[in-house]
C-alpha positions in Angstrom: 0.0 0.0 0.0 1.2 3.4 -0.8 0.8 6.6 1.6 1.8 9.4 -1.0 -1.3 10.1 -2.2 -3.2 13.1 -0.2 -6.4 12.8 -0.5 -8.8 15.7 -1.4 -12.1 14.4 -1.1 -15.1 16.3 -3.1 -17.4 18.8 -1.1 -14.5 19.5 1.9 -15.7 16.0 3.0 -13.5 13.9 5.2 -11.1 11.1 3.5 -11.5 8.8 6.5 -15.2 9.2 7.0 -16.0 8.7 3.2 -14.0 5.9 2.7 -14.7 3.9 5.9 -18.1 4.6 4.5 -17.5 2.9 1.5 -15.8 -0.1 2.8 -18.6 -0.1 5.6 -20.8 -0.4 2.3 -19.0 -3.1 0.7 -18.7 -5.5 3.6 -22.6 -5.1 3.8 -23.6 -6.0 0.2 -20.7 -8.7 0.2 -22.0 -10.4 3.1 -26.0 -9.8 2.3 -24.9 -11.4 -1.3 -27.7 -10.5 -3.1 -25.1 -9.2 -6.0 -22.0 -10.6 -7.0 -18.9 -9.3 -5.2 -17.0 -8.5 -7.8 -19.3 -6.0 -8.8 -20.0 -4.8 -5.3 -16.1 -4.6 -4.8 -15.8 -2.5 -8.3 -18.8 -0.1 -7.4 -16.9 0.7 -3.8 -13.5 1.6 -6.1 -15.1 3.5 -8.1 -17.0 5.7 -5.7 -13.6 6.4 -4.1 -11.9 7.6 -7.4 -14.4 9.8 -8.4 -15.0 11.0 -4.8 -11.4 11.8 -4.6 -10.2 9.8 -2.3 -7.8 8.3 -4.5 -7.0 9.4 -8.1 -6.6 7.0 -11.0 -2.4 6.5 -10.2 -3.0 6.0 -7.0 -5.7 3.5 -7.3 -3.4 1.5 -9.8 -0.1 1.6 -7.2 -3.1 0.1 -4.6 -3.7 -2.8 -6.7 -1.7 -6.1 -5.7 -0.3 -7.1 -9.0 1.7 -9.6 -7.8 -1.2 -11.2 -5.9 -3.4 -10.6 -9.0 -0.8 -12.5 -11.4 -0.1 -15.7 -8.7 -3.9 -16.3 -8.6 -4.5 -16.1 -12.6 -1.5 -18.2 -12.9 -2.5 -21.1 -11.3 -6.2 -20.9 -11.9 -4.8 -21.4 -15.6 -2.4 -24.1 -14.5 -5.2 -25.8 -12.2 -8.0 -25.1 -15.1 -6.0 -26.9 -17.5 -4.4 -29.8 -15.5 -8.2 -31.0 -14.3 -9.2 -31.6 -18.2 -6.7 -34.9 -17.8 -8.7 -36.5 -15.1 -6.2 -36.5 -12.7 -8.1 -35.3 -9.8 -10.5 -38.3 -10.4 -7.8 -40.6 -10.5 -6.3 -39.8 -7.7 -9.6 -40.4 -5.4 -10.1 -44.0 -7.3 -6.7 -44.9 -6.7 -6.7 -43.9 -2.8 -9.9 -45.9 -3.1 -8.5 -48.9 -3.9 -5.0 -48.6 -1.9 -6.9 -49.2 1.3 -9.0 -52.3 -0.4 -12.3 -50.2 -0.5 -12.5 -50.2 3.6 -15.2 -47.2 4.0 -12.5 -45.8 7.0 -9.6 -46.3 5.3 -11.2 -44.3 2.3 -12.4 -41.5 4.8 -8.7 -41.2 5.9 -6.7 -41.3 2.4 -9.6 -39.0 0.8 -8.6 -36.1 3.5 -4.8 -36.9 2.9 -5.6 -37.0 -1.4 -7.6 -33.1 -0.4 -5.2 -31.2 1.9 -2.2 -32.2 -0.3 -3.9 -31.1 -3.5 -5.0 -28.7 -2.0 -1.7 -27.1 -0.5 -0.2 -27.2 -4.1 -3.3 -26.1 -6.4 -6.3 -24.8 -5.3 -9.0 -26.0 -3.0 -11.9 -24.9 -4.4 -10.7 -27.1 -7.8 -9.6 -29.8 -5.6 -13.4 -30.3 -4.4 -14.7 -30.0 -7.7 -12.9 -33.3 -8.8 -12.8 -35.4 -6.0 -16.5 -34.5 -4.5 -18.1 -36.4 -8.0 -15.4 -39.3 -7.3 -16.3 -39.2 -3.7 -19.9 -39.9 -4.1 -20.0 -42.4 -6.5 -17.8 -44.2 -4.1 -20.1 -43.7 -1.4 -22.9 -44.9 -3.9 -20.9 -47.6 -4.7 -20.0 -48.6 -1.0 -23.6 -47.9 0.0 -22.5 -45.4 2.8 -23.3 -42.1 4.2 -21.9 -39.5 1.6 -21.8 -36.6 4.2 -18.8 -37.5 6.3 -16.5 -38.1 3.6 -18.1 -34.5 1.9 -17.6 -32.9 5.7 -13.9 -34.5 5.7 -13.0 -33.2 2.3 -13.8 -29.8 3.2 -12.0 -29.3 6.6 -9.1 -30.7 4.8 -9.7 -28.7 1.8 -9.5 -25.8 3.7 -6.3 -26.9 6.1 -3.9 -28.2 3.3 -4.6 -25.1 1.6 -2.9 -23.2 4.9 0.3 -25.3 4.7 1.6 -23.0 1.8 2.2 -19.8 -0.2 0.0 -20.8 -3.3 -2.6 -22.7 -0.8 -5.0 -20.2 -0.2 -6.1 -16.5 -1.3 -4.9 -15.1 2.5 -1.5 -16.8 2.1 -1.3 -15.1 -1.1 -2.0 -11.6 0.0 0.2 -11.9 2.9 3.0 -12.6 1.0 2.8 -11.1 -2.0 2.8 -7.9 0.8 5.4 -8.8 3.1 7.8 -10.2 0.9 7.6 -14.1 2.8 8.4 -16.8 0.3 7.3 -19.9 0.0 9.7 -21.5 1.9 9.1 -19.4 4.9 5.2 -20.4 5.1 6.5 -23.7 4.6 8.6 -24.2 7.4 7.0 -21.8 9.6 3.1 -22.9 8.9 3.3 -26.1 7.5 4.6 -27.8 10.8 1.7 -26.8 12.3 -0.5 -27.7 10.0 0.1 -31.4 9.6 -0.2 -31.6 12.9 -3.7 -30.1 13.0 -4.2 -32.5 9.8 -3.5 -35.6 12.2 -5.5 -34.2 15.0 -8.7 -33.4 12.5 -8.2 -37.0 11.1 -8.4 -38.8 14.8 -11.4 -36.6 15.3 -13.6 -37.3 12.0 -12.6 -41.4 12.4 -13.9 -40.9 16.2 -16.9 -39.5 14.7 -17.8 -41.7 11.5 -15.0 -43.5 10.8 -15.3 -46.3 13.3 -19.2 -46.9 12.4 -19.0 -47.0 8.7 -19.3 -50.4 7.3 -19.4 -52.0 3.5 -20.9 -55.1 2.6 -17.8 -57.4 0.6 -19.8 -57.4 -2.2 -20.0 -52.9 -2.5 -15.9 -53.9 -2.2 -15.4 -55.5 -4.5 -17.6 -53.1 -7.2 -14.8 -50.5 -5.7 -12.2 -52.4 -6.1 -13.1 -52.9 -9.9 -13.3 -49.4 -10.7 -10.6 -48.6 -13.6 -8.6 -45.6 -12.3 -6.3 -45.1 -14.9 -9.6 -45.0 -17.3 -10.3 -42.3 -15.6 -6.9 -40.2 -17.1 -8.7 -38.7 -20.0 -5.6 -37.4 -21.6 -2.5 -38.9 -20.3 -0.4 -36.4 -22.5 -2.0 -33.7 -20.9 -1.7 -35.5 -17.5 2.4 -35.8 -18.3 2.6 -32.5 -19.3 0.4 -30.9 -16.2 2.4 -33.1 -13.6 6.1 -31.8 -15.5 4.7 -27.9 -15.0 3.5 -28.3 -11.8 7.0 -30.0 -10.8 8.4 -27.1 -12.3 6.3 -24.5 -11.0 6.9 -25.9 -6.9 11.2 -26.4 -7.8 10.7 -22.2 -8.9 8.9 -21.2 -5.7 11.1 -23.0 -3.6 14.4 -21.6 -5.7 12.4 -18.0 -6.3 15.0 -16.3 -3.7 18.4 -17.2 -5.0 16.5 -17.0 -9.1 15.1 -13.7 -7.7 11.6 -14.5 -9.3 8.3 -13.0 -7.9 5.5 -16.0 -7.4 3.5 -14.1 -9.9 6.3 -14.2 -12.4 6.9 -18.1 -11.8 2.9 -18.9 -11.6 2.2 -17.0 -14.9 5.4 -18.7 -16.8 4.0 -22.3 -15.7 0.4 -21.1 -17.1 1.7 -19.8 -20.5 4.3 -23.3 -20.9 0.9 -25.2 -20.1 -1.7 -23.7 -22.5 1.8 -24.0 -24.9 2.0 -27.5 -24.3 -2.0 -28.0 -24.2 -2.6 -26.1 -27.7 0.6 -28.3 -29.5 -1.5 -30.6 -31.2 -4.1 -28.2 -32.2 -3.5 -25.8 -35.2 -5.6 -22.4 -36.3 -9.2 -22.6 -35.1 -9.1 -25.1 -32.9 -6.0 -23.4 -30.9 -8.1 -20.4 -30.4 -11.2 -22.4 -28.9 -9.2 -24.2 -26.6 -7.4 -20.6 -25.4 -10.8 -19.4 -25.2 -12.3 -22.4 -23.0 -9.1 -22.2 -21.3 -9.6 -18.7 -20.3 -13.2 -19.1 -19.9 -12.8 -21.6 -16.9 -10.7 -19.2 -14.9 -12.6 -17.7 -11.8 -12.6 -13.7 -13.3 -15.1 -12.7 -10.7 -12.2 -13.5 -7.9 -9.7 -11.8 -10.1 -11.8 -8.9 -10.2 -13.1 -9.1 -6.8 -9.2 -8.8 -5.6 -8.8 -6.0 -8.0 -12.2 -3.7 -6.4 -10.8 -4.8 -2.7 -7.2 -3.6 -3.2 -8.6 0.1 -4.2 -11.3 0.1 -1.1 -8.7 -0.2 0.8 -5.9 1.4 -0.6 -8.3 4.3 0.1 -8.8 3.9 3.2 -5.0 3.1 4.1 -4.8 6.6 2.5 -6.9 8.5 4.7 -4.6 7.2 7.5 -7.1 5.2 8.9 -5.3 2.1 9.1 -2.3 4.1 10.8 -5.0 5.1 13.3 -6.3 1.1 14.1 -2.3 0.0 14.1 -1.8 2.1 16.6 -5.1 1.1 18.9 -4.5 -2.1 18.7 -0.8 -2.0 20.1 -2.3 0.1 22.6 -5.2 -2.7 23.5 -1.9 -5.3 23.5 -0.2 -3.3 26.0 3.2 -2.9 23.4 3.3 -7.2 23.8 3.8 -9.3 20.5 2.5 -12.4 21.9 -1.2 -10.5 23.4 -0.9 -8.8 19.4 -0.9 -12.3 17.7 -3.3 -13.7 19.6 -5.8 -11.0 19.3 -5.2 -11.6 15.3 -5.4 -15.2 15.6 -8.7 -15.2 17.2 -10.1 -12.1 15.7 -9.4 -13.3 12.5 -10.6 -17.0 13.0 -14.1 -15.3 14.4 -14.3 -13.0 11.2 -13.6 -15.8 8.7 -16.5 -17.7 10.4 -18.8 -15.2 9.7 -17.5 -13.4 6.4 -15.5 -13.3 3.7 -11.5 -14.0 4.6 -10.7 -12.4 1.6 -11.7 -8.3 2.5 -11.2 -8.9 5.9 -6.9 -10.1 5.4 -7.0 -7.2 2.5 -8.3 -5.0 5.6 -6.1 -5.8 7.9 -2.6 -6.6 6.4 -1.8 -2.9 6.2 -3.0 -2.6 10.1 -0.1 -5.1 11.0 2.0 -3.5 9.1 1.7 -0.1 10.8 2.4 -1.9 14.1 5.7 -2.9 13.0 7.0 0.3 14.6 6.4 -0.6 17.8 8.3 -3.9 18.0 11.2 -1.9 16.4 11.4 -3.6 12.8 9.4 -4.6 10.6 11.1 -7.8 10.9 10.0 -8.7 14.6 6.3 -8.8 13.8 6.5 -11.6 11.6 5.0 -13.9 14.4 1.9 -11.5 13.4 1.8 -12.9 9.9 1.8 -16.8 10.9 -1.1 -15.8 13.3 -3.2 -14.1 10.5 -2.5 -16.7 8.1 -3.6 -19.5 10.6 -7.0 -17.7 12.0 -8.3 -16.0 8.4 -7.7 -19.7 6.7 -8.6 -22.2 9.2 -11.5 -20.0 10.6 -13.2 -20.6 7.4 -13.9 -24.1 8.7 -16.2 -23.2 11.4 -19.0 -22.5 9.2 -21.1 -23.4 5.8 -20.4 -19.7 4.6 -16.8 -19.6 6.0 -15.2 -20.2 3.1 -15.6 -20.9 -0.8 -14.9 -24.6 -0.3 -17.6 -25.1 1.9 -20.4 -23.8 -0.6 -19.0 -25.3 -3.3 -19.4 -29.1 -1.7 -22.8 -28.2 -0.1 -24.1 -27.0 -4.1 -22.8 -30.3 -5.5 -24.4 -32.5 -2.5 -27.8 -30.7 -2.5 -28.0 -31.2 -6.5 -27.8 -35.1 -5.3 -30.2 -35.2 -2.6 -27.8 -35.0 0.3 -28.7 -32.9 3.3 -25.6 -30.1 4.0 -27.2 -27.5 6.0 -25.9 -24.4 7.6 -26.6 -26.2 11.4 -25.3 -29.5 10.6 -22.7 -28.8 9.3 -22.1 -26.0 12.1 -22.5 -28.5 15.1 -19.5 -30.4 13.9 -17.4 -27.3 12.2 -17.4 -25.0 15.3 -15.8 -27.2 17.4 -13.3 -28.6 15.6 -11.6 -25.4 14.4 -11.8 -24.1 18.1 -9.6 -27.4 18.5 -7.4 -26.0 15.6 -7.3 -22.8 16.9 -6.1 -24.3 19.9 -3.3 -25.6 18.4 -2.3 -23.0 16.4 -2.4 -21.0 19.7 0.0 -23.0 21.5 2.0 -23.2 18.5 2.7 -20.1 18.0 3.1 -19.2 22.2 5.7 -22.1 21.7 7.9 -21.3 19.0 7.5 -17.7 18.6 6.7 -15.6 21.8 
């Protein structure tokens, strides 16, 4: 975010008032959803420009670029590596490594998510495996909800173990400058071990009462995974530019690349690789379905958030909350990141994780003052990543995970309501949460 800009806001009115205003406004219609947030998000950064709160420049420095460009990249990469039928495969042959045993399946479907997940993108990870998954269940003639309820808690956790993982990971930092060796050694840890803990809980619940007749085995057992691979070229080809792609980000320091720079290379080699065998018209189709299937109202939704609050950061609003909340803290780092761990896990219940991390990333950052560089708030970073992703878990709404699996097991007559799926959700991210707490008290304060 950039403070250079001096607001002179239309009528004499005041920059902070007008653009807490606005981002007052936007949270509301985001979380009444009655119109897309993209739109909502473009409607707020507009009213700021023309307001004055922000000119056009200024608007266009608030804007995330490098967030914007890892996102597109490896929707591309993800939107073109799914078309092979990997994602299917995968579920089948997890399936089958466990000799169709409903628990076993429970356990190595959650392990086939959060890794997926922690290397693409959940939301696409669901996608595949839910159909898979109930089919299986079909198949198996068992209770398709815990299996759905276990895919999207570790949906939701794989995709905290990383950089690339989840949309909050990738706003903090494309901001901070973190790489994605740093969240991996300082998040994944604890993630696995929330994984483990998560697993134990979900077998407690289901896992130990789910039972198969031999002969729902043995229909399992004769599914053809590798007919599932639709395109094993394509499946070679996604697996060598994903390899590629994870070897850059773990490199990207000593290479000095940007994740945006390394994500959008992948994504062009890919839809290289993809249109090789096509020539003239039927190249430009599969560009076009290609760039079809990428989630533009995200991209854009990003793009409407970054100006809201660039406008706001302007007004020295942000400045204003930085320096409350190391007030409320008392000056201490370890009272700071918990504050932001719960805070944030409570908000991403409730709304959106994606305005509130945009919201709140430049309120961090003003704190760094206080602990004398910028360098010892880090600890702050780790306990937003942690609360904005995991919190997502607690509720049907929480995250875009969660709706996605409750649309697809609606459309097949399974019952995925907001309170059941509450009653189990709340309380197992309070256990993560937990955990994440002591973590963090542990190894960093």
């Amino acid at each position: 975010m950039t403070d250079t800009y001096v607001p002179h806001v239309r009528f004499g009115l005041d920059p902070m008032w007008v653009s807490l205003a606005v981002l007052a406004a936007t949270y509301a219609a985001i979380i009444a959803g009655r119109h897309n947030r993209a739109v909502v998000a473009l409607i707020g950064a507009a009213l700021l420009v023309i307001a004055g709160a922000l000119d056009q420049a200024a608007a266009l420095r608030g804007i995330d670029w490098d967030t914007i460009g890892l996102l597109t990249g490896m929707m591309i990469v993800v939107t073109i590596s799914r078309r092979s039928g990997l994602f299917q495969y995968l579920a089948v042959w997890s399936a089958q490594r466990v000799n169709a045993h409903p628990a076993g399946i429970l356990l190595m479907l959650q392990i086939a998510t959060a890794l997926l997940s922690a290397v693409l993108n959940n939301v696409s990870t669901v996608l595949m495996l839910v159909p898979v998954t109930l089919a299986i269940a079909e198949e198996l003639e068992v209770p398709a909800f815990p299996y759905l309820f276990a895919e999207v808690f570790a949906s939701n956790i794989g995709g905290t173990a990383t950089l690339i993982g989840d949309p909050p990971n990738i706003m903090i930092g494309s901001e901070t400058g973190l790489d994605f060796n740093t969240f991996l050694a300082n998040v994944a840890p604890v993630v696995a071990i929330i994984m483990i803990v998560q697993a134990a809980i979900v077998h407690l619940i289901w896992g130990r009462t789910l039972r198969a007749s031999p002969e729902s085995r043995v229909l399992v057992m004769g599914m053809n995974a590798p007919g599932l691979i639709s395109d094993w070229v394509l499946l070679r080809h996604s697996a060598a530019v994903i390899g590629a792609i994870l070897v850059a980000f773990v490199l990207a320091r000593p290479l000095r690349l940007q994740p945006a720079t390394i994500a959008l290379a992948g994504a062009a080699a890919l839809m290289l690789l993809d249109n090789w065998q096509h020539r003239g018209s039927k190249q430009a189709d599969n560009v076009h379905k290609t760039f079809a299937d990428v989630d533009w109202t995200t991209i854009f939704f990003f793009i409407g958030l970054f100006v809201v609050v660039e406008a706001v950061d302007a007004s020295g609003a942000l400045r204003l909350a930085a320096d409350q909340l190391v007030s409320l803290t008392g000056g201490k780092l370890a009272a700071a990141g918990a504050v932001i761990l719960w805070a944030s896990a409570a908000l991403s219940a409730i709304f959106d994780n994606i305005p509130f991390v945009a919201t709140i990333i430049p309120v961090i950052k003003g704190m760094a003052g206080a602990y004398a560089d910028a360098g010892h708030i880090e600890p702050l970073w780790w306990s937003l990543s942690l609360g904005a992703c995991l919190g997502g878990n607690a509720t049907l709404t929480g995250a875009s995970a969660n709706l996605t699996v409750a649309g697809i097991a609606e459309r097949n007559g399974i019952r995925f309501g907001f309170m059941r799926y509450m009653a189990y959700g709340a309380p197992m991210t309070f256990v993560s949460i937990a955990i994440s707490q002591l973590y963090l008290w542990l190894r960093y304060f």
